[in-house]
C-alpha positions as CSV (number, residue, x, y, z in Angstrom):
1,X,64.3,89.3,107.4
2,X,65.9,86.2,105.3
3,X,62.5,84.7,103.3
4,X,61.7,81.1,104.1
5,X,63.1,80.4,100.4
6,X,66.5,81.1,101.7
7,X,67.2,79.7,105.0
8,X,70.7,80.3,106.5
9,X,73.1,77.5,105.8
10,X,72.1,74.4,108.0
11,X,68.7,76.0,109.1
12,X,65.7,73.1,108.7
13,X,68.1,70.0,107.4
14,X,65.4,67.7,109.5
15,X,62.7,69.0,106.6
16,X,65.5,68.7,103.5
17,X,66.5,66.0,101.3
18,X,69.9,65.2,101.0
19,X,70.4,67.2,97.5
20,X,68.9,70.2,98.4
21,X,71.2,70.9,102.0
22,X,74.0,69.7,99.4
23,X,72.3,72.3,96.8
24,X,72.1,74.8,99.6
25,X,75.7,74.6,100.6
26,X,76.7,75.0,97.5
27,X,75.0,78.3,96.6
28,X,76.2,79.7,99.6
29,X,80.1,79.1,99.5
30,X,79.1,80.9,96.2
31,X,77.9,84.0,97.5
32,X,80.8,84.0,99.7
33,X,83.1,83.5,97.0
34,X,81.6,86.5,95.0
35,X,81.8,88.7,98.1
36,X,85.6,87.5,99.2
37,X,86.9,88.4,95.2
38,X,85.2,92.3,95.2
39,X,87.9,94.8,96.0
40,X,88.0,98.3,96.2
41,X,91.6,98.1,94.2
42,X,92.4,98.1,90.2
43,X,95.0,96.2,88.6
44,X,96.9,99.4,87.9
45,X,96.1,101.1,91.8
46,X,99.2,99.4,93.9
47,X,101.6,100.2,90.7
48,X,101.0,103.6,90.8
49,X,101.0,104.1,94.4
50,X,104.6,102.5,94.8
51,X,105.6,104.8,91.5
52,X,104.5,107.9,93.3
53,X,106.1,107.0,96.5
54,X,109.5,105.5,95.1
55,X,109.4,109.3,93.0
56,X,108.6,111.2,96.4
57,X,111.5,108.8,98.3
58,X,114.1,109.4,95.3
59,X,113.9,113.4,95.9
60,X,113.2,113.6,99.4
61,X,117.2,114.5,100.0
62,X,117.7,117.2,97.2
63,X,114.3,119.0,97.9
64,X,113.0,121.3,100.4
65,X,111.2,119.3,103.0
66,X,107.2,121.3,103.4
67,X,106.3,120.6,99.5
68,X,107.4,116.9,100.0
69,X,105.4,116.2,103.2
70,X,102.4,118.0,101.3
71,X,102.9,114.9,98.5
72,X,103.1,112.2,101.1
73,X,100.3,113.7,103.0
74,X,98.3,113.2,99.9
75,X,99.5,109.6,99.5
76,X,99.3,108.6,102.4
77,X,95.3,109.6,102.9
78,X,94.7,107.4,99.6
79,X,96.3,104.3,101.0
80,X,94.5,105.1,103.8
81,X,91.1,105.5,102.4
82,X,91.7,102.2,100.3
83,X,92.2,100.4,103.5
84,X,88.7,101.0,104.9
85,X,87.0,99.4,101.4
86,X,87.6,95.7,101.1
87,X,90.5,94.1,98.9
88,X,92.5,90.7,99.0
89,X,94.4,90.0,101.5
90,X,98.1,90.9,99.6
91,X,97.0,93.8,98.3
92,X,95.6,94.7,102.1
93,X,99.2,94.1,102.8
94,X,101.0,95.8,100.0
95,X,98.5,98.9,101.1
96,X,100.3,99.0,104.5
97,X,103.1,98.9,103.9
98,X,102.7,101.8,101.2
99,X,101.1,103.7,104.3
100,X,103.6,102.3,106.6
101,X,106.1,103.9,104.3
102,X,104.1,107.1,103.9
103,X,104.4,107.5,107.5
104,X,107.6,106.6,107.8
105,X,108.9,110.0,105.7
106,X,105.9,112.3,107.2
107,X,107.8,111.1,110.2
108,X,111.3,112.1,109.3
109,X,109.7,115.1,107.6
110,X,108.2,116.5,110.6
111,X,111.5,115.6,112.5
112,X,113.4,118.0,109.9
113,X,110.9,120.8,110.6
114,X,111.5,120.3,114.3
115,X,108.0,119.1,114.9
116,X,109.3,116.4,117.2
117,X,105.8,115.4,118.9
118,X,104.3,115.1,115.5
119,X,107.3,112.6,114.3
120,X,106.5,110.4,116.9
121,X,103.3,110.1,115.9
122,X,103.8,109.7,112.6
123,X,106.3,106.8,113.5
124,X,104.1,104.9,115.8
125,X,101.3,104.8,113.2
126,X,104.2,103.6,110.5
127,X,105.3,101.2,113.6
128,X,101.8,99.6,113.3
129,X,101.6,99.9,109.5
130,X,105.1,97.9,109.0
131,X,103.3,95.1,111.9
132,X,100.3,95.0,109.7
133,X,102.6,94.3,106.6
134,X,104.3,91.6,108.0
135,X,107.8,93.9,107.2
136,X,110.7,93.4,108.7
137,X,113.0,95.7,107.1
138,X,109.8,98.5,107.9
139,X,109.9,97.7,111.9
140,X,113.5,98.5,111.9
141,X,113.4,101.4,109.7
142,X,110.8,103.0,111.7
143,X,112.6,101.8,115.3
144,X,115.9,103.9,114.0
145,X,113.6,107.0,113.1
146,X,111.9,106.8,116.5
147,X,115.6,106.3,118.3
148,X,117.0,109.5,115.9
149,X,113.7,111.2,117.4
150,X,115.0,110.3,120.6
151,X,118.8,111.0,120.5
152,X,118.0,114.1,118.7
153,X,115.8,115.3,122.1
154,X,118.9,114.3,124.0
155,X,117.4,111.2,125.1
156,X,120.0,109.2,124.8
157,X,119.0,105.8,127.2
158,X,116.0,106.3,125.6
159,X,117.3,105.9,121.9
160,X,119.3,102.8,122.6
161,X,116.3,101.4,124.1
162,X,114.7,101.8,120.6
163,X,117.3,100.0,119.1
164,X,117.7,97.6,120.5
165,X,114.0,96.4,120.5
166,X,114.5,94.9,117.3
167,X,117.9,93.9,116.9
168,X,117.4,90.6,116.8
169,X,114.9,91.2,113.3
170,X,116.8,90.3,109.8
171,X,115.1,92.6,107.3
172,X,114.4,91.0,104.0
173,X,116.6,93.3,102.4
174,X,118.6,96.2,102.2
175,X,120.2,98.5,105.1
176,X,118.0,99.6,107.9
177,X,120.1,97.3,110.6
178,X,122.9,99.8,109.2
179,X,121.1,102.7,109.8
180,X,120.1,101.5,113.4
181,X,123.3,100.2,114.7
182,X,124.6,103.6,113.9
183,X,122.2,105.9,115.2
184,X,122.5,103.1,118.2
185,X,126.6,104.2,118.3
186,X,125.9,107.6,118.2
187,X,123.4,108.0,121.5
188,X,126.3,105.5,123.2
189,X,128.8,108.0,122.6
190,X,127.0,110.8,123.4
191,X,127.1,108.7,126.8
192,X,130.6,108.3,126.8
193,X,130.1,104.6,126.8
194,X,133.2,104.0,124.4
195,X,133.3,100.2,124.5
196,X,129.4,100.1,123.8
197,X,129.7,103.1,120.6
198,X,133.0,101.0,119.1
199,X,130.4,97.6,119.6
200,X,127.7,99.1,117.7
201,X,130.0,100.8,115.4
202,X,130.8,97.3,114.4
203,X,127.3,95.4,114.5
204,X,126.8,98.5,111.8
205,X,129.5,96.9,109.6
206,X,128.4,93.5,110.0
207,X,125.0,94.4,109.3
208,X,126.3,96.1,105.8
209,X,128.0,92.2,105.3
210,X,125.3,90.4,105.8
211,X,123.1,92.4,103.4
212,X,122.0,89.8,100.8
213,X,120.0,92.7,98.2
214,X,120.2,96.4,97.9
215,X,117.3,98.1,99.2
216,X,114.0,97.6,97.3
217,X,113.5,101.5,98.2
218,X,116.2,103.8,97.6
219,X,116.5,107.7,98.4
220,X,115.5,108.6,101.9
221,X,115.2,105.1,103.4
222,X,118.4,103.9,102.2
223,X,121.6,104.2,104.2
224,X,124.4,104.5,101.8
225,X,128.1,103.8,103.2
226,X,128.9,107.5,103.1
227,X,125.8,108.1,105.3
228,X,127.4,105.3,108.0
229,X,130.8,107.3,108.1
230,X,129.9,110.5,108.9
231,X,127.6,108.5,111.4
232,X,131.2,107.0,112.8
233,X,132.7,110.6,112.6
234,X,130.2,111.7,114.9
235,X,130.6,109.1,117.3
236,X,134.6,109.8,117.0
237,X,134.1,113.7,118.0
238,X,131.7,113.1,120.9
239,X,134.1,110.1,122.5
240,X,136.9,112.9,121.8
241,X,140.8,113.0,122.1
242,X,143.1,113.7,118.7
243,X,143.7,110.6,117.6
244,X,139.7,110.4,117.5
245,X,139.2,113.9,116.1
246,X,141.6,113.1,113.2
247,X,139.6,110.0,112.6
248,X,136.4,112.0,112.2
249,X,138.0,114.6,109.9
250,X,139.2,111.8,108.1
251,X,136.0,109.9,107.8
252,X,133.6,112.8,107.6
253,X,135.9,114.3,104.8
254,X,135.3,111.3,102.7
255,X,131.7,111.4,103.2
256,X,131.1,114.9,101.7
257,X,133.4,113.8,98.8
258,X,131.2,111.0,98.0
259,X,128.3,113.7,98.6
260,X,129.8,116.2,96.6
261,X,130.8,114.0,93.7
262,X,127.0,112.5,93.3
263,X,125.0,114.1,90.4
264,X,122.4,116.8,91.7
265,X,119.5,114.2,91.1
266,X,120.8,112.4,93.6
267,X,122.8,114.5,96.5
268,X,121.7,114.6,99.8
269,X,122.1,118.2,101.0
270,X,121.1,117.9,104.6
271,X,123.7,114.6,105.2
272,X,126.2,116.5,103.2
273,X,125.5,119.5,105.9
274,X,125.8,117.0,109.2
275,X,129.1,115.9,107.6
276,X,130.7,119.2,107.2
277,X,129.7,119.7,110.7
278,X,131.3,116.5,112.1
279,X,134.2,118.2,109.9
280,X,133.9,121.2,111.5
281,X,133.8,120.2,115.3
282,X,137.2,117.7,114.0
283,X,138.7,121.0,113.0
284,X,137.9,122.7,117.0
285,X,138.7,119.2,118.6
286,X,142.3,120.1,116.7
287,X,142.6,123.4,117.2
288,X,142.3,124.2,114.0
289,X,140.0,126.8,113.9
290,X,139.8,128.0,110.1
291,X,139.3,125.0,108.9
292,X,136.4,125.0,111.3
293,X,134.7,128.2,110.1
294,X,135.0,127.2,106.0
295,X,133.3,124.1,106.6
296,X,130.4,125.9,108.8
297,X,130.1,128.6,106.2
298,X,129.6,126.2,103.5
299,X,126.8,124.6,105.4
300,X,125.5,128.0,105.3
301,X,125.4,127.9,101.6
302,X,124.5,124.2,101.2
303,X,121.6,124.5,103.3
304,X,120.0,127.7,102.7
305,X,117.2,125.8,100.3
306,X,116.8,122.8,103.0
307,X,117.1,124.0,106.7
308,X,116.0,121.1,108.7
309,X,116.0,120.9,112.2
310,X,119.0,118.1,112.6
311,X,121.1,121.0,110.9
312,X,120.1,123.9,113.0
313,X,121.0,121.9,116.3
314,X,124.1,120.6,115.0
315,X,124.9,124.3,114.2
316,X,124.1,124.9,118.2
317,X,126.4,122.1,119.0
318,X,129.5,123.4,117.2
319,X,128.7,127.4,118.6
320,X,128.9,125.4,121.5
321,X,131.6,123.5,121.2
322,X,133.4,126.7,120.3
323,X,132.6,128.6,124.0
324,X,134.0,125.5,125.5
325,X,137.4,125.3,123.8
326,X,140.7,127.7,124.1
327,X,139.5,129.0,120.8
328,X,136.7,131.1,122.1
329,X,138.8,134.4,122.4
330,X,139.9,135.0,119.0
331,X,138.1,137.2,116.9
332,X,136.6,134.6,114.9
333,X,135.4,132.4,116.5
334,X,133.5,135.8,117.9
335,X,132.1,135.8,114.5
336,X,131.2,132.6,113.6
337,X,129.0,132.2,116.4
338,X,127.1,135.5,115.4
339,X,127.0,134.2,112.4
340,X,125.1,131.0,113.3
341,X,123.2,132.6,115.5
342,X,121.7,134.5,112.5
343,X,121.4,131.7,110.2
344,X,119.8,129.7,113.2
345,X,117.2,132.2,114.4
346,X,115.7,132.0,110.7
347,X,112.6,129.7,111.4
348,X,112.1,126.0,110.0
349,X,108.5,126.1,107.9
350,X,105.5,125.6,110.4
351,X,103.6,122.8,109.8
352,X,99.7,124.2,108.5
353,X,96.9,122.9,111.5
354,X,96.4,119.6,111.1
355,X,99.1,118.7,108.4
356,X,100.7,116.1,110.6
357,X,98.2,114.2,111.8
């Protein structure tokens, strides 16, 4: 009970003076003053909490996926845990988007360890997160992960949905309208709708025009130009025909140049994998199929340290491109699909219980 010493702002003004409502007004903006300035985070909190997660988004590519996710878990639950003390509001923004971010790779984490259910999860609570940030560039990179979730289950309307959602949003900076324009063109083509896949093919390469500032976050939520081509070599082998398939060779070829010239701090194994692949199915769109098997057996090499789950289906894809094609009688093509089935039936790490929540 407040003591009749302290009446609540405004209580019993008809039995005050002037000075001492005045007097009494005054003390209390004070004690809201001194609540409003406590926070729950140090000058040197934020700065180490973007360190860690620029170090975990820098090596996401080149590491295997489970000890990663284990990091960002960790992250993620302080961000989290700051968020229910009190802070200013910035720093109550600068701590969602950190967790925004967090989420974002548990997302793309649990998508690579073909825990699809949890990666939607991950990427609705980084949807939110990026809202509470006020982050455009965040709401974007999230909508492409959620339409990779969903061209990835083969739900193609479904991923262009996604994308389009927020294709009107300009991000602040760097290339997550790239990324989504392309994974857009890729779940067209995987529709057939050729005029639609060339459109978004294009809105990609506007989008990399109109960039005004690299992204402020490199590594994993970047989308480099190599990244975009084998992204247009996939949408060249599913809308097929030679002059297409020779276009994908051409472009996919270039990416795992680019890939395979990058210094091993900075390769990214699993893209470098997908565009072997996009190689590969070139190579049976051709009839060429030697050329087909060395680039599959060198995924087989490349990604024995970093199986992820985009990597094992595109494997399925190009068994199964294989049966379909006038190539499926020779010897080997007999054994190249044994041999994927192999490396295939090898399991992607479980998540533990409870890890992706």
């Amino acid at each position: 009970m407040r003591g009749l010493d302290t009446p609540a702002l405004g209580e019993g003004i008809a039995y005050r003076t002037e000075e001492e409502v005045i007097m009494a007004a005054a003390r209390e903006s004070a004690r809201f003053g001194q609540r409003a300035e406590r926070t729950n985070v140090g000058p040197q909190t934020l700065d180490q909490l973007d360190a860690d997660l620029r170090r975990l988004i820098s090596a996401y590519p080149r590491r295997p996926v489970f000890p990663t996710f284990l990091e960002v878990l960790e992250l993620r639950n302080r961000a989290f845990e700051l968020l229910e003390g009190q802070q200013h509001p910035r720093q109550t923004r600068d701590l969602y988007l950190v967790a925004g971010i967090a989420c974002g790779i548990l997302s793309n984490a649990s998508f690579d360890l073909g825990k699809m259910d949890a990666a939607g999860t991950q990427a609705r609570t980084a949807y939110l997160c990026a809202e509470l940030a006020g982050s455009n560039w965040l709401r974007i990179w999230v909508r492409g992960m959620q339409s990779m979730i969903a061209y990835w289950g083969d739900r193609f309307e479904e991923a262009i949905d996604l994308a389009s959602s927020v294709r009107e949003l300009t991000p602040e900076h760097g290339s997550s309208a790239v990324r989504l324009a392309s994974v857009e063109a890729r779940a067209q083509a995987r529709l057939h709708n050729t005029e639609a896949a060339l459109a978004a093919l294009t809105a990609a390469t506007v989008a990399r025009e109109a960039m005004t500032r690299p992204d402020d976050f490199g590594g994993m939520m970047a989308f480099p130009e190599e990244k975009q081509l084998f992204y247009s070599s996939t949408c060249q082998v599913w809308l097929g025909g030679e002059s297409r398939f020779r276009e994908a060779a051409r472009n996919a070829s270039e990416a795992v140049s680019v890939y395979q010239e990058a210094p091993p701090e900075r390769r990214r194994i699993g893209e470098m994998c997908l565009a072997r692949l996009d190689v590969a199915s070139a190579h049976l769109g051709l009839g060429e199929l030697e050329g087909a098997a060395h680039e599959v057996r060198s995924v087989f090499d490349a990604a024995t340290l970093r199986r992820t789950d985009s990597v094992r289906q595109r494997l399925q894809q190009v068994k199964e491109q294989m049966g379909e094609s006038r190539l499926r009688t020779a010897p080997l093509a007999g054994n190249l699909r044994d041999e994927i089935i192999e490396f295939c039936a090898a399991p992607v790490p479980a998540l533990p219980e409870g890890a992706a929540s």
